[in-house]
C-alpha positions as CSV (number, residue, x, y, z in Angstrom):
1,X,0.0,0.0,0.0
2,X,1.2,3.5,-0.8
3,X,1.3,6.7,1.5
4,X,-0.9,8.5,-0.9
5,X,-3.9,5.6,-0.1
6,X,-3.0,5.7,3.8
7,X,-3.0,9.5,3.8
8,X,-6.4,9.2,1.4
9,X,-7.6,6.9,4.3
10,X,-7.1,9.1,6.7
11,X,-8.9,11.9,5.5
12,X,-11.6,10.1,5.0
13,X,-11.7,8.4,8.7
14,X,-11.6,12.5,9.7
15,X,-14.9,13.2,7.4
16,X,-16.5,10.4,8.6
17,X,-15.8,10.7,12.2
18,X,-17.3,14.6,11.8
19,X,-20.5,12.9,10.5
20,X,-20.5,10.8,13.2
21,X,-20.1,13.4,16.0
22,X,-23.0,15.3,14.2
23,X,-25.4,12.6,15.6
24,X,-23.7,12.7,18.9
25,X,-24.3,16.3,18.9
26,X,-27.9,16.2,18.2
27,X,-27.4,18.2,14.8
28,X,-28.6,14.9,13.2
29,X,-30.7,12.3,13.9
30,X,-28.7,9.8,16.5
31,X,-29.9,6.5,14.2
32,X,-29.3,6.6,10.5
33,X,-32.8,5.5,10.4
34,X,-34.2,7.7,11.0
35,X,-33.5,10.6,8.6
36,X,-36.1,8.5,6.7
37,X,-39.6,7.5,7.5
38,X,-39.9,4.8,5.0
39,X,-36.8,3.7,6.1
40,X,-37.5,3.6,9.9
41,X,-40.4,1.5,9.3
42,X,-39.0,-0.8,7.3
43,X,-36.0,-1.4,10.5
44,X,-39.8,-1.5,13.0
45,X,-41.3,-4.1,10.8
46,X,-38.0,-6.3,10.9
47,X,-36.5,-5.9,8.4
48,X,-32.6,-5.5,7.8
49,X,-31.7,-2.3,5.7
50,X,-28.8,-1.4,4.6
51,X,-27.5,1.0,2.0
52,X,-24.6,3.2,1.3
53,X,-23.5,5.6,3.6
54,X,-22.2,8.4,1.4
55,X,-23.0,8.1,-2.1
56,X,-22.7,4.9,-4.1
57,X,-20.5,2.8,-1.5
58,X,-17.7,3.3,-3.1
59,X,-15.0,5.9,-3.1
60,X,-12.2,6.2,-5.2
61,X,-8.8,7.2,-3.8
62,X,-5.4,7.2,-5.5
63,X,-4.4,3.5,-6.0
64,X,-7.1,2.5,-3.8
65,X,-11.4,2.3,-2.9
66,X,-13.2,3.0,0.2
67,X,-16.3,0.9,0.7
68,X,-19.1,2.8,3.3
69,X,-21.7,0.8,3.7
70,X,-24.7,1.4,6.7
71,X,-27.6,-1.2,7.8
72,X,-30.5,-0.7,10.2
73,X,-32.0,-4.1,12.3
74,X,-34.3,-3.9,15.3
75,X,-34.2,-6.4,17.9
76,X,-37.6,-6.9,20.0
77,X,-37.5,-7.5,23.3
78,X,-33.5,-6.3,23.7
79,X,-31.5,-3.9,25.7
80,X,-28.2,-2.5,25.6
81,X,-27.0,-4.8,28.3
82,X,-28.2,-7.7,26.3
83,X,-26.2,-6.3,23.2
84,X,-23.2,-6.0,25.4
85,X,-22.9,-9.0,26.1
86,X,-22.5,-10.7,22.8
87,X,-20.9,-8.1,21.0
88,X,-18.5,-7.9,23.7
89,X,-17.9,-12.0,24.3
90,X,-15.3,-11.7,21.7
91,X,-14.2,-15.7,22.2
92,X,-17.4,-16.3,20.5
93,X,-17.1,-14.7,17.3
94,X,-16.1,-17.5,15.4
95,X,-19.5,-19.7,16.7
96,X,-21.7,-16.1,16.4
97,X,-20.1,-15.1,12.7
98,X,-19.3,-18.3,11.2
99,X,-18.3,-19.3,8.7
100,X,-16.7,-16.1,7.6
101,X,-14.9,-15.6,11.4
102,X,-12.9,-19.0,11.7
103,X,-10.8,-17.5,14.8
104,X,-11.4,-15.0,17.8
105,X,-10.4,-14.2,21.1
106,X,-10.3,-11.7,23.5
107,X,-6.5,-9.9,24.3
108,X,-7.7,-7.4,26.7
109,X,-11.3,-6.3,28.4
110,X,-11.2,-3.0,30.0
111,X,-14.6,-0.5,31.1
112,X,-14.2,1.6,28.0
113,X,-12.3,-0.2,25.3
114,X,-11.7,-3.8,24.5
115,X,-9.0,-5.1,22.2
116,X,-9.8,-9.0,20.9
117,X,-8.1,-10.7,17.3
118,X,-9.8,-12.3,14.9
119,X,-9.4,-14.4,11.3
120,X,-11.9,-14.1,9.0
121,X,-11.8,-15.7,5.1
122,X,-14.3,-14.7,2.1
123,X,-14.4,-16.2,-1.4
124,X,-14.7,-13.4,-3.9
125,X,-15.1,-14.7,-7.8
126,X,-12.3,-16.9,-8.0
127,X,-10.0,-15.4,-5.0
128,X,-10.2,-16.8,-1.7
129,X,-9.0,-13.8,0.9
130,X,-7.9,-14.7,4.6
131,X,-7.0,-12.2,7.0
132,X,-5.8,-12.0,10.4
133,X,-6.1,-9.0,12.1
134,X,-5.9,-7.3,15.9
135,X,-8.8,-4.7,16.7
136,X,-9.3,-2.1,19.4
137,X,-12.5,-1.6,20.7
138,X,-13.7,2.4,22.1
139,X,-17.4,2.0,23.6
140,X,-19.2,5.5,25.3
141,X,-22.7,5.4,26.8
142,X,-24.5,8.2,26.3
143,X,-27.2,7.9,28.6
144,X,-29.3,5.1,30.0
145,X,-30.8,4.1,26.5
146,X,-28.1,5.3,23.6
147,X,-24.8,4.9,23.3
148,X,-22.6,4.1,20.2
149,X,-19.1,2.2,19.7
150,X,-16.1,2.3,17.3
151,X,-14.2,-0.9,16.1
152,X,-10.7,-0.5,14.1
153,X,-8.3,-3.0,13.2
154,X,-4.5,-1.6,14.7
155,X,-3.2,-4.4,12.2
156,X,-4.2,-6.4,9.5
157,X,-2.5,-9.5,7.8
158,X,-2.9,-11.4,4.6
159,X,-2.9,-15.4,5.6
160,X,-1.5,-17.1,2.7
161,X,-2.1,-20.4,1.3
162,X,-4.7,-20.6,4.5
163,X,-5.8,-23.7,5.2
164,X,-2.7,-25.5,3.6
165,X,1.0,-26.8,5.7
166,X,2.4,-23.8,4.0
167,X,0.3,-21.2,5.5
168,X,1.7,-18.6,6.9
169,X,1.4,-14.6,7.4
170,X,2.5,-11.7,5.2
171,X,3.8,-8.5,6.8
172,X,0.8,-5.6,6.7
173,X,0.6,-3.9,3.8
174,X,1.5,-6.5,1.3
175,X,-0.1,-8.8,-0.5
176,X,-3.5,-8.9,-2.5
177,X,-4.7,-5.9,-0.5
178,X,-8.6,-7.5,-0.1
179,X,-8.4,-5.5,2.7
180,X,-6.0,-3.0,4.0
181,X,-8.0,-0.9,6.7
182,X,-11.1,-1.8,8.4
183,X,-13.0,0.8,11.0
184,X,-16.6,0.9,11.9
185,X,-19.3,2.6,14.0
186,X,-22.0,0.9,15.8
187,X,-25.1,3.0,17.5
188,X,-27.9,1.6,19.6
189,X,-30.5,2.8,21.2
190,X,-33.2,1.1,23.5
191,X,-37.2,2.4,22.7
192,X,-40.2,0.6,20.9
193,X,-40.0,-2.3,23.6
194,X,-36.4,-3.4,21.9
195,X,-33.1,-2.2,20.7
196,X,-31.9,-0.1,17.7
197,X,-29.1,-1.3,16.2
198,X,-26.8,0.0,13.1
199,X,-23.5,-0.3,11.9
200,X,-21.3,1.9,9.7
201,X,-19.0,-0.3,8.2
202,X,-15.9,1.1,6.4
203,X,-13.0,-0.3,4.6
204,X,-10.2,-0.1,2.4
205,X,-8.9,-1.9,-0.6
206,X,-6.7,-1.9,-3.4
207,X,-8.1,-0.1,-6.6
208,X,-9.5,-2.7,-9.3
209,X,-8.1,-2.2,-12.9
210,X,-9.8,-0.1,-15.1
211,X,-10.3,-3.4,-17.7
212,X,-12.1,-5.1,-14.5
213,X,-14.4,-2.8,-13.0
214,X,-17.5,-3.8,-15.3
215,X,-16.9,-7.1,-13.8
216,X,-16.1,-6.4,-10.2
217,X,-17.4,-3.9,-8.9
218,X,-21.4,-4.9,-8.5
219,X,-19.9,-8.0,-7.4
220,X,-17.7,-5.8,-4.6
221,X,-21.0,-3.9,-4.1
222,X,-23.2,-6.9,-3.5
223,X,-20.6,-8.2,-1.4
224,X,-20.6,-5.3,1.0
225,X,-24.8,-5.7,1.2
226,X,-24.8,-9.2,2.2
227,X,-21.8,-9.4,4.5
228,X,-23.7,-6.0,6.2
229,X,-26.7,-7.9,6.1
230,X,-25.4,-11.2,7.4
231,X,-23.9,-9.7,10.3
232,X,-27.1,-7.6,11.5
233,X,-29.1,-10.7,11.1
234,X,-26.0,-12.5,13.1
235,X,-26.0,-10.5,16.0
236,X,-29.5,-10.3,16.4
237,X,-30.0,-13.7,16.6
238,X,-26.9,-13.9,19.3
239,X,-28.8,-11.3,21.4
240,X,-32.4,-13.0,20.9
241,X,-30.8,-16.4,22.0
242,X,-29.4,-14.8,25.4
243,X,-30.8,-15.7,28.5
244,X,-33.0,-13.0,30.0
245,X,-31.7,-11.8,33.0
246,X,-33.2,-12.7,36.4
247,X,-34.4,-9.4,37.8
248,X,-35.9,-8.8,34.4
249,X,-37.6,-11.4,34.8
250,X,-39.0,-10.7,38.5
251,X,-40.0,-7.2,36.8
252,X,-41.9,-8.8,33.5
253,X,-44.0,-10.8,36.3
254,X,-44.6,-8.2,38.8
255,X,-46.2,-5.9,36.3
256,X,-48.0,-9.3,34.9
257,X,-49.7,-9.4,38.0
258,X,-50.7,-5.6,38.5
């Protein structure tokens, strides 16, 4: 990867953070969702929704593209805590996300940021991409119902040959540059008797040839939809399946009986 593509990737973290602290700040709507009524519905009625975040989901940098991509999925009957406690429970990744997350496990679990590694592989037309990389965790809660977190991976390595005796790791920044950077934001927000969830997913890849693009680019495009998709649907499935908590429970049947 060269300087001009980190520097472009930079700049772009800088723009999107800006958008980002907009919501914070009350200047936008916190949820994505809901700068759309169509579009909020469609999250109520469960469905998952996801679209790109600035323009066509795809940006263009010198000798490189930055995917932004955005989804929307409600979870009935969930709370934050509930949602912390999956997305947090890093050693389960690779049961929670498989089959694209082979490996996970926590490194370190502190109050306000986590750090965990993780190896993920994706077959993309006739490549098959395997990456290892380390991530650092930054979670704030806003108040007793919102609060948003941002993921980034601190390193990021191409596995090569995965799966065979010669596998083995390349340094970061080399190789077939699937993937080169990875950040995302994640807001949440408890209300309709459940739990708001989106994720702002962005990343950074090498540029595809000119010759190529009528080829690969819907399928990069479609690529980023479904692996959006399949992780919403993912995690709220993980939150459904945990246990409700006890004095939840004592407060569900105390109200049952008044």
């Amino acid at each position: 990867m060269q300087s001009a593509t980190a520097n472009a990737w930079e700049e772009y973290l800088r723009e999107a953070s800006a958008r980002a602290d907009a919501r914070v700040e009350g200047s936008k709507p916190f949820l994505w969702m809901d700068e759309a009524a169509d579009r909020a519905l469609r999250v109520q009625r469960g469905e998952i929704v996801v679209a790109p975040a600035v323009g066509h989901g795809t940006e263009p940098v010198p000798n490189g593209i930055i995917h932004d991509w955005i989804g929307a999925v409600f979870v009935p009957g969930a709370t934050i805590e509930s949602l912390l406690c999956v997305v947090h429970d890093y050693d389960r990744y690779k049961d929670i996300y498989k089959p694209v997350v082979t490996d996970s496990r926590s490194l370190d679990s502190g109050e306000a940021a986590q750090e965990f590694s993780m190896v993920w592989q994706r077959h993309v037309l006739f490549v098959n991409a395997a990456m290892q990389g380390r991530y650092r965790v930054s979670e704030v809660r806003l108040d007793a119902h919102r609060g948003y977190s941002i993921v980034h991976a601190t390193t990021l390595q191409q596995i090569e040959d995965y799966g065979r005796a010669s596998q083995h790791l390349l340094p970061p920044d080399t190789g077939g540059g699937f993937i080169w950077r990875i950040y995302s934001i994640s807001r949440y927000e408890e209300r309709d008797g459940g739990l708001y969830l989106e994720i702002e997913a962005i990343a950074l890849s090498r540029d595809v040839p000119a010759s190529l693009k009528w080829l690969v680019n819907p399928v990069v495009n479609h690529l980023s939809v479904n692996s959006l998709t399949t992780t919403l649907g993912q995690t709220r499935a993980a939150v459904q399946s945990e246990p409700v908590p006890t004095e939840r429970l004592a407060v569900a049947e105390h109200k049952g009986l008044n």
